[in-house]
PDB file of the backbone (N, CA, C, O) and the ligand in Angstrom, with CONECT records:
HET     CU  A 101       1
ATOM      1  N   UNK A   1      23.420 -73.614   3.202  1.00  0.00           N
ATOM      2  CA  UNK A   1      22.288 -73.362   4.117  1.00  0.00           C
ATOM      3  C   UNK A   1      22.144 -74.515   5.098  1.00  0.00           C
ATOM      4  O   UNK A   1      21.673 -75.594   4.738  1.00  0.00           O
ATOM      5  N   UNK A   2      22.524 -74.296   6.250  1.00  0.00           N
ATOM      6  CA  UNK A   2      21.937 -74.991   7.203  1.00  0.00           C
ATOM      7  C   UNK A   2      20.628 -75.095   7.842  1.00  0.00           C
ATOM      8  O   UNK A   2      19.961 -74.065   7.747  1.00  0.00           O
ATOM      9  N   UNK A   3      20.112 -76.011   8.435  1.00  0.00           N
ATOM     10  CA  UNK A   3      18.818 -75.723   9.422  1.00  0.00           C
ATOM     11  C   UNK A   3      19.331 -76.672  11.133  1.00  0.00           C
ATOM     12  O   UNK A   3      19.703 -77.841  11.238  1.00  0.00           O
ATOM     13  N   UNK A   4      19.184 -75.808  12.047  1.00  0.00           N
ATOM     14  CA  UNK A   4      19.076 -75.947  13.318  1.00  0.00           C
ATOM     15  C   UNK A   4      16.961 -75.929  14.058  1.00  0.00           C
ATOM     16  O   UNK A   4      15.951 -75.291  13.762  1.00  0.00           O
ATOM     17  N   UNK A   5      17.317 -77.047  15.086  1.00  0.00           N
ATOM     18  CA  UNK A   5      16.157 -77.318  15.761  1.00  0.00           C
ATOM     19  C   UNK A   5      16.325 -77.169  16.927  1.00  0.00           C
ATOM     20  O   UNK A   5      17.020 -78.120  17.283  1.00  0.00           O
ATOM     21  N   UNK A   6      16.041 -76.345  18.024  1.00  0.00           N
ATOM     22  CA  UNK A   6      16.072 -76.126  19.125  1.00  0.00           C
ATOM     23  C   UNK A   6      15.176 -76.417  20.169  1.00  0.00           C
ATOM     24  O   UNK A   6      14.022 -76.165  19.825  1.00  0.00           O
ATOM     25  N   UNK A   7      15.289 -76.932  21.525  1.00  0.00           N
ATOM     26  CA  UNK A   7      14.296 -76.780  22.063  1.00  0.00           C
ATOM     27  C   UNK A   7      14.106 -76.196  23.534  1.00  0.00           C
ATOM     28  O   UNK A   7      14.617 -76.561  24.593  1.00  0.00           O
ATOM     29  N   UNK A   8      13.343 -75.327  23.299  1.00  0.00           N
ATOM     30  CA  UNK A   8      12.846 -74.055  23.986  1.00  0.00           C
ATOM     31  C   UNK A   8      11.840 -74.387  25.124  1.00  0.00           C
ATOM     32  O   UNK A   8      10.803 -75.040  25.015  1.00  0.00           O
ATOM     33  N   UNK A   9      12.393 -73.762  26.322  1.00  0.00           N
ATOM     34  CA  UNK A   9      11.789 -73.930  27.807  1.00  0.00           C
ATOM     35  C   UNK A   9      10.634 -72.425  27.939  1.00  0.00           C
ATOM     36  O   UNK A   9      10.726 -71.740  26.920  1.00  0.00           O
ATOM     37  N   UNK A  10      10.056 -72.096  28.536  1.00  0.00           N
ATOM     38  CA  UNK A  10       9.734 -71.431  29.292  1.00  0.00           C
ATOM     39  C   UNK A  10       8.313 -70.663  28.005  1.00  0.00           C
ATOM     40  O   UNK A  10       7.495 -69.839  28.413  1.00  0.00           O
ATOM     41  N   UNK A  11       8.321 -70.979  27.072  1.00  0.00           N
ATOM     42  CA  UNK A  11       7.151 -70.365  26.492  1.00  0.00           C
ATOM     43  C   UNK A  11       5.490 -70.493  26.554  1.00  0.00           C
ATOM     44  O   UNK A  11       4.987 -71.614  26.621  1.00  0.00           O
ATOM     45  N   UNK A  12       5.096 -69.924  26.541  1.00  0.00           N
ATOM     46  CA  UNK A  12       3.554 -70.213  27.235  1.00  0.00           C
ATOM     47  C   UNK A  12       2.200 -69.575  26.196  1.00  0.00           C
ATOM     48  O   UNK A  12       1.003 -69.851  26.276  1.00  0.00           O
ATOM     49  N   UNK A  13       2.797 -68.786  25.383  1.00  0.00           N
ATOM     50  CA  UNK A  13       1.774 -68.426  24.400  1.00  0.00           C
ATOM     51  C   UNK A  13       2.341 -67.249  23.206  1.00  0.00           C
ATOM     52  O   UNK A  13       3.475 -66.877  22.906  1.00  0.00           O
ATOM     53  N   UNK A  14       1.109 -66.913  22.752  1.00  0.00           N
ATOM     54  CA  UNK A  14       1.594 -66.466  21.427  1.00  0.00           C
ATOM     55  C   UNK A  14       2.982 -65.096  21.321  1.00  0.00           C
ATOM     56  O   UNK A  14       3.720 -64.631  20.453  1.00  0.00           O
ATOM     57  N   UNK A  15       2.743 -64.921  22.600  1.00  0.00           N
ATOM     58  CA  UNK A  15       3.377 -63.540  22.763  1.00  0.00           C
ATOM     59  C   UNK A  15       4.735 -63.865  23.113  1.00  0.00           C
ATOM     60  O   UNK A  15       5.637 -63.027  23.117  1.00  0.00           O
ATOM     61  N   UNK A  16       4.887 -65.104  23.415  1.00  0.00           N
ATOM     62  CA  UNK A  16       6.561 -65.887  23.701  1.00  0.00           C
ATOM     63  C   UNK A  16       6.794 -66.289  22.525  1.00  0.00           C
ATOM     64  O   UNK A  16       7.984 -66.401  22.230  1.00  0.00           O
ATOM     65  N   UNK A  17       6.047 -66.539  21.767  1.00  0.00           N
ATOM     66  CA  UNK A  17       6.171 -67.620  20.446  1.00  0.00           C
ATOM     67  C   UNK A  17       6.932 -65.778  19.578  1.00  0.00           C
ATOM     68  O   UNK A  17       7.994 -65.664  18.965  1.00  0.00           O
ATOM     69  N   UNK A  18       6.045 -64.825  19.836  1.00  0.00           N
ATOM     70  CA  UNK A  18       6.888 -63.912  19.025  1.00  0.00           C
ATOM     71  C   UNK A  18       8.283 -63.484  19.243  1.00  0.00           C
ATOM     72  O   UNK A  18       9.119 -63.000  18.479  1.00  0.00           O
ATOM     73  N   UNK A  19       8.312 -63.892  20.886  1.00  0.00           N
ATOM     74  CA  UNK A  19       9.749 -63.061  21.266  1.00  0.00           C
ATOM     75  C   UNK A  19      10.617 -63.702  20.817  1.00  0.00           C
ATOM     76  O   UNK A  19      11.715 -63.231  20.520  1.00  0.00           O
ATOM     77  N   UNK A  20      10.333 -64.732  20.701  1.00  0.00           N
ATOM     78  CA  UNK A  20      11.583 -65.903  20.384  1.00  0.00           C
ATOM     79  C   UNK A  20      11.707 -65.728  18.429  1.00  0.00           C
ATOM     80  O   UNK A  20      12.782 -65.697  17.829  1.00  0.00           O
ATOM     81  N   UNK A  21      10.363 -65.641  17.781  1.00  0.00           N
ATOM     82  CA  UNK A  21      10.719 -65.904  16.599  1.00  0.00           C
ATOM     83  C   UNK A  21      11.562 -64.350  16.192  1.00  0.00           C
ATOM     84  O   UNK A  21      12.594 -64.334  15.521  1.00  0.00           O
ATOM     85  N   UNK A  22      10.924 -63.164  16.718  1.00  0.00           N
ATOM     86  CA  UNK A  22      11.895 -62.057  16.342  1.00  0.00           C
ATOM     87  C   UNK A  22      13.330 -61.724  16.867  1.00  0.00           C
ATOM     88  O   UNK A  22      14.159 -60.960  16.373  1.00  0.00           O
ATOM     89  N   UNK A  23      13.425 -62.619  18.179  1.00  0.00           N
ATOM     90  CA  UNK A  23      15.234 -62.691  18.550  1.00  0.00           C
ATOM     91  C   UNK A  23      15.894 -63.737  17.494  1.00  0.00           C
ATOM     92  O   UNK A  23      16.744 -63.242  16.753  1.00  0.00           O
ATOM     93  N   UNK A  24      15.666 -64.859  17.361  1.00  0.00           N
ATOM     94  CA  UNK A  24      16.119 -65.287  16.228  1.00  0.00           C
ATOM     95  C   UNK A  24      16.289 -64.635  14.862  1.00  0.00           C
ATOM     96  O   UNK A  24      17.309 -64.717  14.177  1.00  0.00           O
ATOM     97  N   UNK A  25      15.283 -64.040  14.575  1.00  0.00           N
ATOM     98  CA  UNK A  25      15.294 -63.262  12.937  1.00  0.00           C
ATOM     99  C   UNK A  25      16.377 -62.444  13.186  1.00  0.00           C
ATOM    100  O   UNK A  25      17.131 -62.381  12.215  1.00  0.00           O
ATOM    101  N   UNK A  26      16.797 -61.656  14.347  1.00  0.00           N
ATOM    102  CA  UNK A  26      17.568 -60.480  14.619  1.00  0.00           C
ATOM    103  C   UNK A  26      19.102 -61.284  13.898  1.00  0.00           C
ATOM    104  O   UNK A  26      19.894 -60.760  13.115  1.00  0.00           O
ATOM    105  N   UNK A  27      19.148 -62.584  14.435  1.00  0.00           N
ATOM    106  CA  UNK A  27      20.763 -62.625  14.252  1.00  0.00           C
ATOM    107  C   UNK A  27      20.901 -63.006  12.742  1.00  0.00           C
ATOM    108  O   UNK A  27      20.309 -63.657  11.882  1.00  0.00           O
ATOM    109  N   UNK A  28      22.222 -62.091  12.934  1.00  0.00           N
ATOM    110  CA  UNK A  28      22.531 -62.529  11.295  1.00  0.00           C
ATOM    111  C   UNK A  28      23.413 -63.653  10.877  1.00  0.00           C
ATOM    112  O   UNK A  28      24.448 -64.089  11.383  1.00  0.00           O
ATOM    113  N   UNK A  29      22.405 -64.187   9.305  1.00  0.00           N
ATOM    114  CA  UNK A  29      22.726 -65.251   8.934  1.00  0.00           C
ATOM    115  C   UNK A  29      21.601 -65.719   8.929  1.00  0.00           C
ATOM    116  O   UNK A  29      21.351 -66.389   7.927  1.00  0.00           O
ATOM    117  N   UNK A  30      20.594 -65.604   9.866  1.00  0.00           N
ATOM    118  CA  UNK A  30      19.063 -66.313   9.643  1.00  0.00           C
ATOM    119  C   UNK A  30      18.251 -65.799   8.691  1.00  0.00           C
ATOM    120  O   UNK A  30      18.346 -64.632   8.309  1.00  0.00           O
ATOM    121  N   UNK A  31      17.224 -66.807   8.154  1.00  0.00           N
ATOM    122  CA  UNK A  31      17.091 -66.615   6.858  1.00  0.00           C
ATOM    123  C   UNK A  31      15.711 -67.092   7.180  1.00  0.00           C
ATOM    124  O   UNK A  31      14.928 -66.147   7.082  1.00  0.00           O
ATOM    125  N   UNK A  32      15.067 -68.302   7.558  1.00  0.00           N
ATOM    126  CA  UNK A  32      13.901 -68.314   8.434  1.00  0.00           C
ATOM    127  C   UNK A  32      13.781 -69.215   9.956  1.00  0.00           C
ATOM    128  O   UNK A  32      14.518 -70.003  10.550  1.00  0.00           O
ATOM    129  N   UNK A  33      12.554 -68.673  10.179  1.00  0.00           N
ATOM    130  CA  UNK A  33      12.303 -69.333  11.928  1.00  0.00           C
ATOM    131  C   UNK A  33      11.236 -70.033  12.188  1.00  0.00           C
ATOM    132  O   UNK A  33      10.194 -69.381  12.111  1.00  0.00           O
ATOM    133  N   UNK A  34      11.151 -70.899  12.410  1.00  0.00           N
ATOM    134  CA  UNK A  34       9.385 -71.593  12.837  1.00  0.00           C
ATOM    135  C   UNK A  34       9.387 -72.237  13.850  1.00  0.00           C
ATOM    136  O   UNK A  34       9.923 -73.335  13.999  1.00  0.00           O
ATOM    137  N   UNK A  35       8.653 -71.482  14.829  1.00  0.00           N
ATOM    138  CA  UNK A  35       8.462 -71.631  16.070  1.00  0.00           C
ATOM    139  C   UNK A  35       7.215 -72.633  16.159  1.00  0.00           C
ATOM    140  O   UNK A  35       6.277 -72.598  15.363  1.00  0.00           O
ATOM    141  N   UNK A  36       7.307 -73.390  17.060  1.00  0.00           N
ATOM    142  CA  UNK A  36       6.045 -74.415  17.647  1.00  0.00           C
ATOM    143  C   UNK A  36       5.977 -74.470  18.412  1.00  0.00           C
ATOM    144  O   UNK A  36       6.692 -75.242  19.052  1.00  0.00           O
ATOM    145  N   UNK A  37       4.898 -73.559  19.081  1.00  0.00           N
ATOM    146  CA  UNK A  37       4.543 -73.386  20.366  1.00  0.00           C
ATOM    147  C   UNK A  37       4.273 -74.520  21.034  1.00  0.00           C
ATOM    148  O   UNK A  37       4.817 -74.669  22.128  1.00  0.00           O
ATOM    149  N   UNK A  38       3.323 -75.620  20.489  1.00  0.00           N
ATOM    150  CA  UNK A  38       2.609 -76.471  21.377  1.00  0.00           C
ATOM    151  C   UNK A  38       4.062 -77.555  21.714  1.00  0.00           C
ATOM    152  O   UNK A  38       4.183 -78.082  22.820  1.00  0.00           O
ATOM    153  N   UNK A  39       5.216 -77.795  20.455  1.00  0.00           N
ATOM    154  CA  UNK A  39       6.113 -78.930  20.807  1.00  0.00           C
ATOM    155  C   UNK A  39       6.998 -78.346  21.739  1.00  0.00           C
ATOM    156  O   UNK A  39       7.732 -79.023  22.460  1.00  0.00           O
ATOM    157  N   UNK A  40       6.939 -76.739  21.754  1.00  0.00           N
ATOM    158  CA  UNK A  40       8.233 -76.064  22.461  1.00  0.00           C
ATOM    159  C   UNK A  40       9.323 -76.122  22.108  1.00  0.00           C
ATOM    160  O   UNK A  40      10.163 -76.178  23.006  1.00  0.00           O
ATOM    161  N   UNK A  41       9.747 -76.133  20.858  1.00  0.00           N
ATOM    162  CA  UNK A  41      10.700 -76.011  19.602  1.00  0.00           C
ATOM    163  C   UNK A  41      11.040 -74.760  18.670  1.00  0.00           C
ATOM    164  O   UNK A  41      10.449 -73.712  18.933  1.00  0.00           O
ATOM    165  N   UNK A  42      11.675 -74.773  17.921  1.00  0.00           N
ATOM    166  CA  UNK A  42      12.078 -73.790  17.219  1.00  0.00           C
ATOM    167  C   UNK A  42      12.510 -74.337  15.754  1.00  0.00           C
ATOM    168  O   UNK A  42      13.566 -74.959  15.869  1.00  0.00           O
ATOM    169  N   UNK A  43      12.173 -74.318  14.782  1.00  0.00           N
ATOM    170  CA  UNK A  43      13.377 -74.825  13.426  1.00  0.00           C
ATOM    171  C   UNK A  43      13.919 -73.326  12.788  1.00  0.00           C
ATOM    172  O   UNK A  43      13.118 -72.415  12.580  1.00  0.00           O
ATOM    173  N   UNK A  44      15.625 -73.173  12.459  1.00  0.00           N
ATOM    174  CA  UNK A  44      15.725 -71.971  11.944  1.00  0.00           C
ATOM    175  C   UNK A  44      16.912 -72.318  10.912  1.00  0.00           C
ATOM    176  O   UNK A  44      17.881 -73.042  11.142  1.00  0.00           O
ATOM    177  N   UNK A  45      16.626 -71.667   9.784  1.00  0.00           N
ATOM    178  CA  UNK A  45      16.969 -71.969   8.596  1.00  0.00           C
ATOM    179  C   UNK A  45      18.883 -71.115   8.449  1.00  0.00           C
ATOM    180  O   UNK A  45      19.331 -70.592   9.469  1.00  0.00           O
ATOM    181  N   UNK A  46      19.238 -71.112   7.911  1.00  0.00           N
ATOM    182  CA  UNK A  46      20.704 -70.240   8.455  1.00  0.00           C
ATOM    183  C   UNK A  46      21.642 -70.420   7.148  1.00  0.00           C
ATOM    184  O   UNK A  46      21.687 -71.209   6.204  1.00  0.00           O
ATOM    185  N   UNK A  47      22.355 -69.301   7.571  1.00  0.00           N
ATOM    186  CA  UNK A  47      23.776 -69.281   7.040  1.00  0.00           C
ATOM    187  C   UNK A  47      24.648 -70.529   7.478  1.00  0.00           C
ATOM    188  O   UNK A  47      24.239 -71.091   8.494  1.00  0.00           O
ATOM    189  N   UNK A  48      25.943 -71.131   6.796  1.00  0.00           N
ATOM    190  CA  UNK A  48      26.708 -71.869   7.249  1.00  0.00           C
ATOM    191  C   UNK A  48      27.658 -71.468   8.762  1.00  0.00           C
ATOM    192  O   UNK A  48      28.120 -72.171   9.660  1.00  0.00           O
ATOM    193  N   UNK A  49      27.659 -70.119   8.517  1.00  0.00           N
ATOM    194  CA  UNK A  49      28.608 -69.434   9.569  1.00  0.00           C
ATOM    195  C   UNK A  49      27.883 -69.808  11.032  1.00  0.00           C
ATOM    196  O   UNK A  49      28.428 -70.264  12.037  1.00  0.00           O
ATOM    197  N   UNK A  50      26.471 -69.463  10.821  1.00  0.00           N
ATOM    198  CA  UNK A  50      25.687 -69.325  12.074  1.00  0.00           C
ATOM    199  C   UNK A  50      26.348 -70.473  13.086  1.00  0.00           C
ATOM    200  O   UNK A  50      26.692 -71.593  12.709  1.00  0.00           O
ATOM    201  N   UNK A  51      26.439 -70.043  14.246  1.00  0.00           N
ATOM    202  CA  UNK A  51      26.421 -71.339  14.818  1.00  0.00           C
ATOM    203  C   UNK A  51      25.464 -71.649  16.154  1.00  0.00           C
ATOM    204  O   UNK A  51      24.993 -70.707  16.791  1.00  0.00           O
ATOM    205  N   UNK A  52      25.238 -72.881  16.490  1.00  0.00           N
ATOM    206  CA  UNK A  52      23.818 -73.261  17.131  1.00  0.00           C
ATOM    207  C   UNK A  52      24.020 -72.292  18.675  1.00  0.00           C
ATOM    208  O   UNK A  52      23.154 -71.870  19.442  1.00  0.00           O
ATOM    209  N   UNK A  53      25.595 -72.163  18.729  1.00  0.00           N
ATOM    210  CA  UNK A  53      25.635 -71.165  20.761  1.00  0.00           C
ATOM    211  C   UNK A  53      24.974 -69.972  20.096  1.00  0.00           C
ATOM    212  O   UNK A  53      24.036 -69.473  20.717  1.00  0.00           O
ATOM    213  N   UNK A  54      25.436 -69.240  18.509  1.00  0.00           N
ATOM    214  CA  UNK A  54      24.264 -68.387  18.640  1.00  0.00           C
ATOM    215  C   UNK A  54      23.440 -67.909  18.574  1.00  0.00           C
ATOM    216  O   UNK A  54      23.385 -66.697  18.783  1.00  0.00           O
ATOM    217  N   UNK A  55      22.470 -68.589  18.272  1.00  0.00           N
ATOM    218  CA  UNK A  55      21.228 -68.999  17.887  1.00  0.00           C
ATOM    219  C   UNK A  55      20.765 -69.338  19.595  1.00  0.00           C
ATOM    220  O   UNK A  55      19.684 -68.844  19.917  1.00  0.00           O
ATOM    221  N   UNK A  56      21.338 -69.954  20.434  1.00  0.00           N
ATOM    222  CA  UNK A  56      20.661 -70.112  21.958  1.00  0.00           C
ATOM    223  C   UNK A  56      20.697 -68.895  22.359  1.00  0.00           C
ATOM    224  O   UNK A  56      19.648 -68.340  22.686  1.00  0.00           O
ATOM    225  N   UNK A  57      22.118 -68.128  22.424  1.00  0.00           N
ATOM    226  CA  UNK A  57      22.581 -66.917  23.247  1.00  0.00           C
ATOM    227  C   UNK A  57      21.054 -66.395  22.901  1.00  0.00           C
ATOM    228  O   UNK A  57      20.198 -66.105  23.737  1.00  0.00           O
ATOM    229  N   UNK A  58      20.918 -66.347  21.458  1.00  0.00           N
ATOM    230  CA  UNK A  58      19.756 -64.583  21.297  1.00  0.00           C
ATOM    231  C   UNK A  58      18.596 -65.017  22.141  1.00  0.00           C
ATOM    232  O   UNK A  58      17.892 -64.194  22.726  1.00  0.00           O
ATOM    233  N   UNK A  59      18.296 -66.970  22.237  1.00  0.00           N
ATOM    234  CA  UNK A  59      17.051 -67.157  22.725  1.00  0.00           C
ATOM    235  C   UNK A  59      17.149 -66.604  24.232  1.00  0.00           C
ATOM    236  O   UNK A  59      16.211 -65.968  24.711  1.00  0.00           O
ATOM    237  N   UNK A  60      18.230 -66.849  24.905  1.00  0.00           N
ATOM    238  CA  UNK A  60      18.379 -66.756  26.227  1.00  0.00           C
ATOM    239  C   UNK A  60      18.437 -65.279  26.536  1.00  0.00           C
ATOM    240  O   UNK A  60      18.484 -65.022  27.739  1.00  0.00           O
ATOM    241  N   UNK A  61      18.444 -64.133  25.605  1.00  0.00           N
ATOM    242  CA  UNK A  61      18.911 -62.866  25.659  1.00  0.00           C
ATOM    243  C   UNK A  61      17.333 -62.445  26.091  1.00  0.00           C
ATOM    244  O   UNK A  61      17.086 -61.903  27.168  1.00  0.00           O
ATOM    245  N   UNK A  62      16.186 -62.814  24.974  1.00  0.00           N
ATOM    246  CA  UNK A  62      14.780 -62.673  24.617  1.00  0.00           C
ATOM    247  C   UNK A  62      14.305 -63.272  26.221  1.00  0.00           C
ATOM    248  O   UNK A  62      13.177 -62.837  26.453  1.00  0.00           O
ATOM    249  N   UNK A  63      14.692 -63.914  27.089  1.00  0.00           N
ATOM    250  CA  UNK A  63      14.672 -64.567  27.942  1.00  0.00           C
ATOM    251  C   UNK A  63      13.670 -65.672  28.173  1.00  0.00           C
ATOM    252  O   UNK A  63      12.676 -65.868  28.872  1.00  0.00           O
ATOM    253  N   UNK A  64      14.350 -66.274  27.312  1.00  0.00           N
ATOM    254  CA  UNK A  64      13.821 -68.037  27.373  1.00  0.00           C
ATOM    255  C   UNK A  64      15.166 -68.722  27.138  1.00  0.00           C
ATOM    256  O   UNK A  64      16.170 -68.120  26.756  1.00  0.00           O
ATOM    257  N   UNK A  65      15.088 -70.371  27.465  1.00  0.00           N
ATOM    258  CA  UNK A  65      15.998 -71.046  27.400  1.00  0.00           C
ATOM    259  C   UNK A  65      15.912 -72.061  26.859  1.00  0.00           C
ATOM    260  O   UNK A  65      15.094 -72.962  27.041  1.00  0.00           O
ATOM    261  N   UNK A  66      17.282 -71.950  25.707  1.00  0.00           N
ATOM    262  CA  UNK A  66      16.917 -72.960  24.757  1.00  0.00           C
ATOM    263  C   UNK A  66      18.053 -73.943  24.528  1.00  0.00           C
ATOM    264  O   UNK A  66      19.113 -73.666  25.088  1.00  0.00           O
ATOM    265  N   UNK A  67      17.995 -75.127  23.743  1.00  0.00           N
ATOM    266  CA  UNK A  67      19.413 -75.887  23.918  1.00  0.00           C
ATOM    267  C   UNK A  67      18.995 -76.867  22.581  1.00  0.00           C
ATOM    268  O   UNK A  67      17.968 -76.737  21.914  1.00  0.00           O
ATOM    269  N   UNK A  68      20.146 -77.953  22.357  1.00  0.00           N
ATOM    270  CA  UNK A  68      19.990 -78.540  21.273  1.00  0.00           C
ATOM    271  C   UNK A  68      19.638 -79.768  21.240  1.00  0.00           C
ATOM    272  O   UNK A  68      20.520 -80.622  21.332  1.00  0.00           O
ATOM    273  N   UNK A  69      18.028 -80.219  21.077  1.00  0.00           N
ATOM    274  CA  UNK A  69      17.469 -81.147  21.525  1.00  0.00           C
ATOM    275  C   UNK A  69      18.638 -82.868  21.760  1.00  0.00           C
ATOM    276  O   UNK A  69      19.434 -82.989  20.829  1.00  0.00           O
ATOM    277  N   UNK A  70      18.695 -83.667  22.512  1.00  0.00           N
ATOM    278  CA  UNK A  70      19.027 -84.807  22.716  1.00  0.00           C
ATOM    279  C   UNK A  70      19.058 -85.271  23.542  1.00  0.00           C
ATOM    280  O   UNK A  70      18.569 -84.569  24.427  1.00  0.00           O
ATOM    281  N   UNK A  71      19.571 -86.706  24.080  1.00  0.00           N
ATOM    282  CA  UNK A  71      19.111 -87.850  24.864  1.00  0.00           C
ATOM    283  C   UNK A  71      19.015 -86.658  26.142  1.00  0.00           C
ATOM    284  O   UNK A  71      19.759 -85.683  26.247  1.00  0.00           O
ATOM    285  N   UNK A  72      18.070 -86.972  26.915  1.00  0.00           N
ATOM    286  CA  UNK A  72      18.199 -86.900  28.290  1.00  0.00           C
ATOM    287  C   UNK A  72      18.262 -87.523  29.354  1.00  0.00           C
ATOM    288  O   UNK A  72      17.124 -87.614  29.816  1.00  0.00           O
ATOM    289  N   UNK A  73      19.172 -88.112  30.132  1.00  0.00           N
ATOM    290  CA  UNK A  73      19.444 -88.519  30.711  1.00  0.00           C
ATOM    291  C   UNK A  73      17.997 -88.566  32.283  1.00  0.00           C
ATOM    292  O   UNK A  73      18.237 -89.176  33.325  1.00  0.00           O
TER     293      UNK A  73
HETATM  294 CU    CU A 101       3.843 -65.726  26.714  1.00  0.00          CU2+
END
């Protein structure tokens, strides 16, 4: 079991907070999702297989944009 942390652009309230947590649940291999609206994050619990492009793809599908938090330049 892995866990991935993402962090997610464009959400604004509860009704983004769902789109995102039920595109995630969709892909398989996920096992759980916890969305934080106020940090604009995501934590999702997973299969080993999962991998983090797809876990973004579904966010970006749901249409938000998400990536794998680090330095920013
Ligand atoms: Cu919204």
């Amino acid at each position: 079991m892995h866990t991935t942390t993402l962090t997610i652009t464009g959400m604004s309230c509860g009704s983004c907070r769902n789109h995102v947590d039920a595109a995630l649940r969709a892909v398989a291999g996920v096992t759980q999702v916890h969305v934080d609206l106020a940090a604009g994050s995501v934590r999702i619990s997973h299969e080993d297989g999962v991998m983090p492009a797809d876990l973004i793809l579904a966010v970006e599908d749901a249409g938000y944009d998400a990536h794998l938090p680090g330095p920013t330049p």
